[in-house]
C-alpha positions in Angstrom: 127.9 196.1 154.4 131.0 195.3 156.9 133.2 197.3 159.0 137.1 196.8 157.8 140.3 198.8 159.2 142.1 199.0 156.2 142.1 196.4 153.1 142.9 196.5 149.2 140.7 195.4 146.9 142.1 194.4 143.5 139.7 193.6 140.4 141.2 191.8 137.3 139.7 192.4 134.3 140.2 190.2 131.0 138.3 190.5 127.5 139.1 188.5 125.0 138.1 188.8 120.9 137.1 186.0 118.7 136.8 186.5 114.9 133.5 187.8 113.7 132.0 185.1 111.0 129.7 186.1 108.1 126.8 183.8 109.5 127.0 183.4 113.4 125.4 180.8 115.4 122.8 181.8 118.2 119.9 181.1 120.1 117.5 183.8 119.1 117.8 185.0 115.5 116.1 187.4 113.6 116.7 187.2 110.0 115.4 190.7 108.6 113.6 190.8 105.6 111.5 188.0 103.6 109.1 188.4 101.1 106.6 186.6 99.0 104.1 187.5 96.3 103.9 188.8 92.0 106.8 191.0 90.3 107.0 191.1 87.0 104.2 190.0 84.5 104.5 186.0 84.8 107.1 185.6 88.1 107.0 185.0 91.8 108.9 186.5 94.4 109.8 184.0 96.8 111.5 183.2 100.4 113.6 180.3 101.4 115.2 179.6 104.4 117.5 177.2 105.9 118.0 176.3 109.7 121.5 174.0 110.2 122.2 172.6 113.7 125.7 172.7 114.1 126.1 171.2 117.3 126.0 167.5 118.4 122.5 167.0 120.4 118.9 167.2 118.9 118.0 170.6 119.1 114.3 172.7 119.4 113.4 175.4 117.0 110.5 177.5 116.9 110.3 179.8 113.6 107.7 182.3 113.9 106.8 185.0 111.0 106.4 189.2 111.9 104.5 191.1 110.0 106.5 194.0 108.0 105.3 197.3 109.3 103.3 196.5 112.9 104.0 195.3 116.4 104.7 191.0 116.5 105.3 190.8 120.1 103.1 187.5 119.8 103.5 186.3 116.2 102.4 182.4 114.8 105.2 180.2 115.2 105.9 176.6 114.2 108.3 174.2 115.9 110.4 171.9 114.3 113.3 169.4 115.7 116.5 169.2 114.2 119.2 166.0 114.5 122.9 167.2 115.0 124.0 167.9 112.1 120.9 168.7 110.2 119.7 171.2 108.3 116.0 172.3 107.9 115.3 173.4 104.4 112.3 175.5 104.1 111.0 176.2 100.3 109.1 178.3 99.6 108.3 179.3 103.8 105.7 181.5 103.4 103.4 179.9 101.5 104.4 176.1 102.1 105.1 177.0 106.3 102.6 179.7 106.5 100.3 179.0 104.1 100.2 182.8 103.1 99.9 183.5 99.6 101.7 186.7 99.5 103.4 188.3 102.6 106.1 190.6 103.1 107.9 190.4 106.9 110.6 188.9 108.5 111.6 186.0 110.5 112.3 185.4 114.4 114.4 181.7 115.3 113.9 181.0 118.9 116.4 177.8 119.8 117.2 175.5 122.9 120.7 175.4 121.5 122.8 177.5 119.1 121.8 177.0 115.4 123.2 178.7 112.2 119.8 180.8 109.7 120.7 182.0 106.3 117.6 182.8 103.5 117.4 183.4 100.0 114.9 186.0 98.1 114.3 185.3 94.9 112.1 186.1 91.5 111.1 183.2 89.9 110.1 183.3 86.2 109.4 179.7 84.4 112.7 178.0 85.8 114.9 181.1 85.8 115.9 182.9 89.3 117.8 186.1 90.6 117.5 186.9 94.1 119.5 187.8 96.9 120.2 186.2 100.5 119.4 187.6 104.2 121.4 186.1 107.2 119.8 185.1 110.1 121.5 187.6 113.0 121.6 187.1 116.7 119.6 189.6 118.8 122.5 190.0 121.3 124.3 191.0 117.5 121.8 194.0 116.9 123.2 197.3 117.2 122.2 198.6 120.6 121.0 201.9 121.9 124.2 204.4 122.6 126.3 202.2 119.9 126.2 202.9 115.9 126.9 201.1 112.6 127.1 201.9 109.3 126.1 200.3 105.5 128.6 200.8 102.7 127.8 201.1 99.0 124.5 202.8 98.5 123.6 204.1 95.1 120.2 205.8 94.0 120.4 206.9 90.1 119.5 205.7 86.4 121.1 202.3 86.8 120.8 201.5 90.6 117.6 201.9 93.5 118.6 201.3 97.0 116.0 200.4 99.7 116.4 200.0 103.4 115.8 197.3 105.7 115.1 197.9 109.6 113.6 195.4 112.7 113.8 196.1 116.1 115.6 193.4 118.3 114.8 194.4 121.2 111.1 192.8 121.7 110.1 196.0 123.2 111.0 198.9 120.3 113.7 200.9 119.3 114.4 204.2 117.5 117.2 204.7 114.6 118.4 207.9 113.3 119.8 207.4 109.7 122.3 209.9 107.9 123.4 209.6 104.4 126.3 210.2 103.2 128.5 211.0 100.6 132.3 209.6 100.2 133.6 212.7 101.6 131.8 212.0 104.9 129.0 214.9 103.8 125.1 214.8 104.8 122.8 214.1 102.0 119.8 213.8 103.9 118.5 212.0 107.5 115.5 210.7 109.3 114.3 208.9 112.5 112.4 205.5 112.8 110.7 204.1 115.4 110.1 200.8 115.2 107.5 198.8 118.1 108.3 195.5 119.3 109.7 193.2 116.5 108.7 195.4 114.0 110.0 195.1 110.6 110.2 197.8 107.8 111.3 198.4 104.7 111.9 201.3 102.6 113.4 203.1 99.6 116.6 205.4 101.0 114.1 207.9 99.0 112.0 208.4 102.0 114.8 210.3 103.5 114.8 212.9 101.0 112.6 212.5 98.0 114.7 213.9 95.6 117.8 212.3 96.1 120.2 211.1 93.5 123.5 209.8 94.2 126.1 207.3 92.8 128.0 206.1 95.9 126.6 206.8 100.2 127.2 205.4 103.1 124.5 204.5 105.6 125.1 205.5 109.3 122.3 204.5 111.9 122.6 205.3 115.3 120.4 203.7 117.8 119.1 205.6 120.8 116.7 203.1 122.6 116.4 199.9 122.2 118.2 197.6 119.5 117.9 197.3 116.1 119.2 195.5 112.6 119.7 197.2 109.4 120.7 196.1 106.3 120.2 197.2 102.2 119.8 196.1 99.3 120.9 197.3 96.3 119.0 196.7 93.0 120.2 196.9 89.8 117.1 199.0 87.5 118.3 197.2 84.3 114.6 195.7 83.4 116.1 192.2 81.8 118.0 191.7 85.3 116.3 193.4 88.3 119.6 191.9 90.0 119.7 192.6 93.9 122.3 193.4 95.9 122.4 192.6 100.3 124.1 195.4 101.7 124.9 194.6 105.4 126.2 196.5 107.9 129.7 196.1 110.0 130.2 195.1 113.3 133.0 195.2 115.8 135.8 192.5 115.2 134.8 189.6 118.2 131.7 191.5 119.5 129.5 191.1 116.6 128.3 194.5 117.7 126.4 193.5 120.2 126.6 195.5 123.3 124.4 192.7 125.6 126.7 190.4 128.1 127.8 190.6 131.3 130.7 193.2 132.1 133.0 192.6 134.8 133.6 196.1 136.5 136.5 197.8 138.7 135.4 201.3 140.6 138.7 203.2 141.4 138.4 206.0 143.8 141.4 209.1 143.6 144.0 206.8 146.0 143.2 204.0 143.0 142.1 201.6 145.2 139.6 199.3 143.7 136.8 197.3 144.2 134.5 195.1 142.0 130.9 194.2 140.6 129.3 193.0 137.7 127.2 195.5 135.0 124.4 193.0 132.8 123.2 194.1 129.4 119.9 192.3 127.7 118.5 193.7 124.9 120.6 197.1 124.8 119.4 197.9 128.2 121.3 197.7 132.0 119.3 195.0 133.9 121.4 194.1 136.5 124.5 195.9 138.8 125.9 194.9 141.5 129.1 195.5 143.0 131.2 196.5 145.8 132.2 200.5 146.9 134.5 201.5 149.5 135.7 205.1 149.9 138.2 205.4 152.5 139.5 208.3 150.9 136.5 210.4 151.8 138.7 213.1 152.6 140.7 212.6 149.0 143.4 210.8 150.6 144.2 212.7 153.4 144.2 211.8 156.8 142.2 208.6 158.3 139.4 207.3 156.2 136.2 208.9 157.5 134.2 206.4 156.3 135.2 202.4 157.0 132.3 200.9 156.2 131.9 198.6 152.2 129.2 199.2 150.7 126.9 196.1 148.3 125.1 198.5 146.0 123.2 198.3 142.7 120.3 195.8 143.9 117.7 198.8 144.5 117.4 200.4 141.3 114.8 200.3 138.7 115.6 197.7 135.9 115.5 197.5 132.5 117.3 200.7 132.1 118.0 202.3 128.4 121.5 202.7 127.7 121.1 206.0 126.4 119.8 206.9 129.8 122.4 205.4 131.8 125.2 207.5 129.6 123.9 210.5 131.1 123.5 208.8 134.7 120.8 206.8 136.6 120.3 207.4 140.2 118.4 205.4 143.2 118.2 205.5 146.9 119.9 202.3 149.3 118.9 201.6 152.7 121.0 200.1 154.8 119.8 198.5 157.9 120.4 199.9 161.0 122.4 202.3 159.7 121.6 205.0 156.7 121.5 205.3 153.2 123.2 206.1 150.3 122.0 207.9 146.6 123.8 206.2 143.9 124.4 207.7 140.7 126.0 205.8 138.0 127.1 206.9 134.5 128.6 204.7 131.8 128.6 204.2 128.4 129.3 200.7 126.2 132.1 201.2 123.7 131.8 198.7 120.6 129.7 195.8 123.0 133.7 194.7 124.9 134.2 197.6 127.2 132.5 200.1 129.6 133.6 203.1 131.3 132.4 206.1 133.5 132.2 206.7 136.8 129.9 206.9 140.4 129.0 209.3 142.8 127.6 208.6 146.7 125.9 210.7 148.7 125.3 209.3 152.5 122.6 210.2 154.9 121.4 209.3 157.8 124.3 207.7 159.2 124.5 207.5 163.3 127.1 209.1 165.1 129.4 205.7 164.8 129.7 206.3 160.9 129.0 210.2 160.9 131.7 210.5 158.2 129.4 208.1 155.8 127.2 211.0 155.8 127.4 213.5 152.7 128.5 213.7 149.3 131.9 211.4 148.5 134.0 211.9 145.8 133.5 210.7 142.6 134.8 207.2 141.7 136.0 205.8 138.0 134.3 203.2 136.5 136.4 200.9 133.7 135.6 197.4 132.8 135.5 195.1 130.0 132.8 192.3 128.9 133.8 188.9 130.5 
């Protein structure tokens, strides 16, 4: 905190978008469904996966396997290193990695650099196969609390089944509200799911309504703490095929719907003068602020600022924080020293993982006779940034 006469802050903010590729490279990946074990009289279901290191050093991965339907905050892992350029093939990884001989889960890829996961599901029957493929996501891709995403193409009748596919990404749980919908943008039927720390689950879309029977739905999931993946799968009931479907859901053009970065921030007061800070997001939650707040139009612009101090704020609060609760405002006490404090209370919500916006509200006390104007309730400043 400093004493100034009079100075203008000015905050540039710049986002840019990059495309959004089917498969995208990361350091953490979960890919969200694998399965092994008997279908049909005389076949195997089976799981392979592939790890491809796309960059051009010898990189460390650590594949480790969770458990459909429990907590995995802990789960078995096995490391393997990978040339540039290589890819790992796993056949078979459940039983050949694992050594499990039947096993229904998910997997988690923990890197030292970016690599690119992609898996296949399959029946296998003498030499024939049908199956279906799962790609790896990036954690920072999951759909995080506050944000939403949907799945396209659903069908529950006499030819088709549809079942679900959730895992939290957040290591520490999440919850998802799914609604199902018609074409016309109509509720068939919803339901919540909580989901502890890297759990997987899976599910026919029956469970939200038992007696459901539709041609074509729509999926939407909304996230409200934590972060989470969903996908579908489609399968056809035809008895000679079984054929599967992977339904996956969209994600904002150059975001991959992730709402986790570091967001450069500009806090306007009413004259619009500005000053600056930085907002962190890990794992769909706030877990750092800082930034810098002047209000020299304590008295809306009128007259002489009554308070000339600048304020650092945004060290003193209680990280992680749930998005969800910082859209309807988180508030801490600041001490200054040798001066006063201030109550902070910010509000902001993530729009599509680029951009944030909302606003903060100070309340001085305190203050000595020096900065008596400091003291009491300032008005409320605008918050608006963008993901840098």
């Amino acid at each position: 905190m400093r004493r100034v006469t009079l100075c203008l802050l000015i905050v540039a903010l710049a986002a840019g978008a990059a495309p959004a590729f089917a498969l995208n490279p990361g350091t953490d990946i979960l890919v969200p469904a694998a399965s092994r074990g008997p279908g049909q009289p005389g076949s195997m279901w089976m799981t392979d996966l592939y790890i491809f290191n796309p960059g051009s050093q010898t990189v460390s991965v650590t594949l480790s396997w969770l458990v459909r339907n429990q907590a995995n905050p802990s789960p078995t892992g096995q490391t393997f290193s990978l040339l540039a350029g290589e890819t790992l093939v796993l056949a078979d990884v459940i039983q050949q990695t694992f050594g499990l001989e039947s096993g229904n889960g998910a997997f988690r890829v923990v890197a030292d650099q970016e690599v690119v996961v992609n898996s296949r599901i399959y029946n296998l029957k003498g030499t024939v196969t049908f199956g279906q493929g799962f790609a790896g996501v990036p954690r920072g891709a999951a759909t995080a609390a506050g944000a939403s995403t949907d799945v396209v193409g659903l069908a529950q009748n006499a030819s088709f089944r549809t079942n679900l596919a959730l895992i939290d990404a957040s290591g520490s749980g999440s919850t998802v509200a799914l609604s199902l919908r018609n074409p016309a943008g109509t509720e068939l039927a919803s339901g919540t799911y909580t989901l502890d720390a890297f759990e997987p689950q899976l599910f026919a879309v029956t469970s939200l309504g038992s007696s459901l029977a539709f041609d074509d739905a729509t999926l939407h999931a909304e996230v409200t703490t934590g972060s989470a993946i969903v996908v579908a799968s489609k399968v056809d009931n035809d008895p000679a095929t079984g054929d599967p479907t992977t339904l996956e859901a969209w994600s904002p053009l150059g975001s991959g719907g992730s709402v986790d970065g570091t967001y450069q921030v500009a806090i306007y007061d009413s004259a619009n003068w500005a000053t600056g800070g930085n907002l962190v997001v890990a794992g769909g939650q706030m877990t750092g602020f800082d930034a810098t707040y002047t209000n020299w139009d304590k008295v809306d612009g009128a007259g002489q600022p009554a308070c000339t101090l600048i304020f650092t704020f945004g060290g003193a609060f209680s990280a992680p924080v749930d998005l969800a609760d910082l859209a309807t405002g988180v508030s801490w006490t600041q001490a200054y020293p040798e001066s006063g404090q201030i109550t902070w209370t910010v509000q902001a919500t993530v729009t599509n993982g680029m951009t944030v916006s909302g606003t903060v509200t100070a309340e001085g006390a305190d203050f000595p006779a020096a900065d008596s104007g400091c003291n009491g309730a300032f008005p409320a400043q605008t918050l608006h940034g963008g993901k840098s």
